[in-house]
Structures are given as structure tokens and as C-alpha cells.
C-alpha positions in Angstrom: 10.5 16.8 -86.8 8.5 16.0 -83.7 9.4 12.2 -83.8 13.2 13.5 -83.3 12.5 15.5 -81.1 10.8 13.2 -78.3 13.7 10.9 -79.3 16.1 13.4 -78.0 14.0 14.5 -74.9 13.9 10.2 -74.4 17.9 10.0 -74.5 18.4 13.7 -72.7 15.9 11.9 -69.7 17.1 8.3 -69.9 20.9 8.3 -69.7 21.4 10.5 -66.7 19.3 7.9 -65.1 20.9 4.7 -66.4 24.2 6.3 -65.1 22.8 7.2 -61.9 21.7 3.3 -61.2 25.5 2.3 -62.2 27.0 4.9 -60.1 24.3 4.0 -57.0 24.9 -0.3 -58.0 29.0 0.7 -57.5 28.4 2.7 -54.5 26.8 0.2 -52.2 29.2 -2.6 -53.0 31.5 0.1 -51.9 30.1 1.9 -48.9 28.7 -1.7 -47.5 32.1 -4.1 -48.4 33.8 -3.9 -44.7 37.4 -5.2 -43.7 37.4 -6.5 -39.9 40.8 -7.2 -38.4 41.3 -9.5 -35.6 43.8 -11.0 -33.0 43.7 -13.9 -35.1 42.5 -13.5 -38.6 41.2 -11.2 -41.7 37.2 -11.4 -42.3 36.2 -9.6 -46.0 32.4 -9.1 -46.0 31.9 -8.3 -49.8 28.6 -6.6 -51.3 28.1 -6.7 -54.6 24.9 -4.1 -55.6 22.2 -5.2 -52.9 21.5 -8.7 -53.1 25.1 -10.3 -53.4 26.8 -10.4 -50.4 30.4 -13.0 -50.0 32.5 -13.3 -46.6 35.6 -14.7 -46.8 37.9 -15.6 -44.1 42.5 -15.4 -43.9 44.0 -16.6 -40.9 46.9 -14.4 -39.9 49.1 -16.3 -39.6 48.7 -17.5 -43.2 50.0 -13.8 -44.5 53.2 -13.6 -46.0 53.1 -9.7 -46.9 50.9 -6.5 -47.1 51.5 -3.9 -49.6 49.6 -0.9 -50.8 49.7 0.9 -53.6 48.1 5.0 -53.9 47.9 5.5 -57.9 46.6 8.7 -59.3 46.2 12.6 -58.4 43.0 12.3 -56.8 43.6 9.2 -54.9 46.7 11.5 -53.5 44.8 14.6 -52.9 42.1 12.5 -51.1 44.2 9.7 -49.8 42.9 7.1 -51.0 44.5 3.7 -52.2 43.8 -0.3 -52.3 45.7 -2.8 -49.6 46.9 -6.3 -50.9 47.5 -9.5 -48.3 48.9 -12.0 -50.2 48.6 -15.5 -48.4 49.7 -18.5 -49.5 45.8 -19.6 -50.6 45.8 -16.3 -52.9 45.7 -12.7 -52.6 42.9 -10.0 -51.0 43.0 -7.2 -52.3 41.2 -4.6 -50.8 40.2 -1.3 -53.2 39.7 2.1 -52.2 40.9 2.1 -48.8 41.1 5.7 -46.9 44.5 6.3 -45.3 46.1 3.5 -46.7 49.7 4.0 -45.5 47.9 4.2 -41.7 46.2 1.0 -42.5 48.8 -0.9 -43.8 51.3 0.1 -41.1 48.6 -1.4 -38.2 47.7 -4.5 -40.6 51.6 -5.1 -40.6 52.2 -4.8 -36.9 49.0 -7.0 -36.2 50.6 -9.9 -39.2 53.6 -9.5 -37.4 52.1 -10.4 -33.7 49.7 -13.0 -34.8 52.9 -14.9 -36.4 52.6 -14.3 -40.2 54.6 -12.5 -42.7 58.3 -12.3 -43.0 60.7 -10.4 -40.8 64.7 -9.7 -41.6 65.5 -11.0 -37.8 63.4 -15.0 -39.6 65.6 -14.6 -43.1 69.0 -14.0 -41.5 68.3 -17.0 -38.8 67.0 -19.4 -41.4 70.0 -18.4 -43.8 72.1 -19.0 -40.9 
């Protein structure tokens, strides 16, 4: 069956390919998506595939807490893990972050200095 044949050779060529494109369409909105912390605010420059680019802005002092969260064995093993800010305007979450525990503890200390998030010393006065 010849006709089966070049049908299988179609598939065997085509799919590798197709899931190449998805794998390269997923790796530039990854590699090219960039976090940039300053004195005064959070800037997310987002890439979607190559013609889809958003940048949103969260001012510091706007952050009421960071978390991060490392799920899985090879997020361990490579250290890998996503960041959340949650503000009061909604939440950025930022996905496969390297050295996320490193990252967070820095983004904490810079919320903290700016004037944002929540400390024990603020809770006990206010309750006071």
C-alpha cells in the first residue's frame, strides 16, 4: 500500500515539526518575558510568541505580599519556581523564575523599603 505508506512518512515528518513550532512559540514568550525591579515600582514586559508584546506596571508600594511556590521534582532539581505579588489591583504572577527563594527574599526586602506589604511591627501597632 504505497498510498499508506507516504501517509505515514507525511505524519512521521510533520509532527516533529508542528511540535517543534509549539515548543519554539512557548520559548520566546519565555526567554523574552523580563521582570525589572525598581526603587519604586514592578514593570512586567510580557512576550507572547513574536508579535505580542504587553508591559504592565505595579507600584510598590501598592504590594501587600510576595509568595513563591517550587512545585515538582524537576523544578527542585533545577530550581526553578513562579513568584506571586498580589496588590490590591490583582495579582502578577510570574512563572518559571530561576532561584526563586533568592528572588523573593530581595523582592520582599525592596516591598518592604519602598512602603508596601505588611510587617508584624504595622499589625501589632494598628491592633494596638
Amino acid at each position: 500500500h504505497p498510498t499508506l505508506t507516504a501517509i505515514l512518512v507525511k505524519v512521521v515528518l510533520i509532527v516533529p515539526i508542528l511540535v517543534l513550532l509549539a515548543w519554539l512559540y512557548a520559548w520566546v514568550g519565555w526567554y523574552y518575558s523580563v521582570y525589572i525591579v525598581t526603587d519604586q515600582r514592578i514593570v512586567e514586559i510580557r512576550q507572547r510568541g513574536l508579535f505580542n508584546r504587553r508591559v504592565s506596571e505595579w507600584r510598590l508600594e501598592m504590594v501587600q505580599n510576595v509568595n513563591y511556590h517550587v512545585k515538582g521534582f524537576q523544578a527542585v532539581i533545577f530550581g526553578f519556581g513562579d513568584i506571586t505579588v498580589q496588590t490590591f489591583s490583582g495579582d502578577l504572577v510570574m512563572p518559571t523564575i530561576h532561584k526563586p527563594t533568592q528572588i523573593h527574599s530581595e523582592l520582599v526586602k525592596i516591598v518592604h523599603d519602598a512602603g508596601g506589604g505588611s510587617t508584624p511591627r504595622a499589625l501589632s501597632s494598628s491592633i494596638s
